[in-house]
C-alpha positions in Angstrom: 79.6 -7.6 30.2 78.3 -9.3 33.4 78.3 -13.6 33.6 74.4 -13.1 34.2 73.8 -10.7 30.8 76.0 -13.0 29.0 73.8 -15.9 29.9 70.6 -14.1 29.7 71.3 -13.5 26.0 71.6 -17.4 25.4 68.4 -18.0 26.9 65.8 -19.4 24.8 62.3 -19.7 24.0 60.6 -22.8 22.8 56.6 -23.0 22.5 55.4 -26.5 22.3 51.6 -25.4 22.8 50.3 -22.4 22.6 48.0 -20.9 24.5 44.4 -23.2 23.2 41.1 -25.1 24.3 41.2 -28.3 23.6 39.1 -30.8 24.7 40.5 -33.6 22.9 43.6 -35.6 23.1 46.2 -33.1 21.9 49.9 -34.7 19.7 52.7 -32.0 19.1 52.2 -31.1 15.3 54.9 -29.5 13.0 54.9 -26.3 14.7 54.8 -27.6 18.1 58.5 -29.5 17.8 61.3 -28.2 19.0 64.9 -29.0 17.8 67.5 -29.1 20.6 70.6 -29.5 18.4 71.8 -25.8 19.4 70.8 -26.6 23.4 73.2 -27.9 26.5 72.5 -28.7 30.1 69.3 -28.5 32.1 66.0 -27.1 30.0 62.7 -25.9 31.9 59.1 -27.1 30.2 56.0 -25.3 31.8 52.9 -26.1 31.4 50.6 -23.4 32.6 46.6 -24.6 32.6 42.9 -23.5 33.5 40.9 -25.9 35.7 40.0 -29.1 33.8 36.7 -29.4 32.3 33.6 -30.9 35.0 34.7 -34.2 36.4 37.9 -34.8 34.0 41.3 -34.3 33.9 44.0 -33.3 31.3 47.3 -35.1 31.9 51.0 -34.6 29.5 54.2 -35.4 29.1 56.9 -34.9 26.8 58.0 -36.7 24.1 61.2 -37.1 22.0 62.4 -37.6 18.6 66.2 -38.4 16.7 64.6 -37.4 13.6 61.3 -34.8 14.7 58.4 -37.4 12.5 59.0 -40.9 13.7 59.9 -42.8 16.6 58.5 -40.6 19.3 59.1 -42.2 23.3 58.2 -41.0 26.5 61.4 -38.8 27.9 61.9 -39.9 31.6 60.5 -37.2 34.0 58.8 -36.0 31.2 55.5 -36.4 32.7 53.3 -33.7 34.2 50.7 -34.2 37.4 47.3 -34.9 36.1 45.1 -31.6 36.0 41.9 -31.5 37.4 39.1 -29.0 38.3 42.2 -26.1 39.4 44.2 -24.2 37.8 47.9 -25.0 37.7 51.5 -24.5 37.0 54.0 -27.2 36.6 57.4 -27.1 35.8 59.7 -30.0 34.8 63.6 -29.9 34.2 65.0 -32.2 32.1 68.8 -32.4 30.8 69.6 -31.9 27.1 71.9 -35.0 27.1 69.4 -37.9 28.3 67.1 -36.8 25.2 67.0 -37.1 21.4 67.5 -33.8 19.5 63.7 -33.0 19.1 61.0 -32.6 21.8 57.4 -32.4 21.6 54.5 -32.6 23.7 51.4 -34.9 24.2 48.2 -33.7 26.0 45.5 -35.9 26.9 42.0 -35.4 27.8 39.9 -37.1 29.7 36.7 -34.9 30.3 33.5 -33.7 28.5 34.4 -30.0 27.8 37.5 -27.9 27.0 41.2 -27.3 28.8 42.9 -24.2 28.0 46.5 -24.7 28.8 50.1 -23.7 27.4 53.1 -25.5 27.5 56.8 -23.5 26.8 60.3 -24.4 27.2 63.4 -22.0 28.1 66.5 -23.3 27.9 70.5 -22.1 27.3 72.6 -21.8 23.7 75.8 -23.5 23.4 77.0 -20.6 21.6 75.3 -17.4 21.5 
C-alpha cells in the first residue's frame, strides 16, 4: 500500500456547522463538538460562507474544551477574518497538541438578515 493511501485512510472528517442561515449569534451545541482524543499533528478548519447579510458582518473562531460542556477559551489562531457582503473561504491550521481534547465553534453576527455558512475540520488518526 502506498505512504499517501495509508494516510488518506486516517483522514478525518469533523463538521462543526453544518451547512445553515443564521442570523444570530451562533455557540457550538452537542452535535457541533468535536473530540480530538484519537487526533495528532496539524488539523484544517474551513469555514466556507455566502456574503454577509446588508451592511453586517459574521465573524468566528474556534473554541476549546478539556471536558466538551464547560470551560470553553478562545484557541490561539483560532480566529477567522470577519465576513462581509462576499462570499468566502477561509482555512485555519491549528496543531492538535496546543489545544484541549474538544473543539467547537462560535459564530457571530452582526447584521440584520441571515448568513449561510459551514464550518468543517479534516484532520489525521493516530492509529487507523
Amino acid at each position: 500500500m502506498a505512504i499517501h493511501q495509508q494516510t488518506l485512510e486516517k483522514l478525518q472528517h469533523f463538521p462543526l456547522h453544518p451547512v445553515a442561515s443564521e442570523s444570530t449569534t451562533f455557540t457550538g451545541a452537542t452535535t457541533n463538538i468535536a473530540d480530538l482524543k484519537d487526533f495528532d499533528g496539524d488539523i484544517q478548519i474551513i469555514l466556507d460562507s455566502g456574503a454577509a447579510a446588508a451592511s453586517g458582518t459574521m465573524t468566528g473562531k474556534i473554541q476549546d474544551s478539556a471536558d466538551g460542556s464547560t470551560n470553553w477559551a478562545d484557541v490561539t489562531g483560532g480566529g477567522f477574518t470577519a465576513v462581509a457582503q462576499a462570499a468566502a473561504k477561509q482555512v485555519l491550521t491549528i496543531n492538535r497538541d496546543g489545544i484541549k481534547r474538544y473543539i467547537r465553534f462560535v459564530g457571530t453576527i452582526a447584521a440584520s438578515g441571515t448568513t449561510i455558512y459551514s464550518v468543517n475540520g479534516y484532520g489525521l488518526k493516530k492509529y487507523g
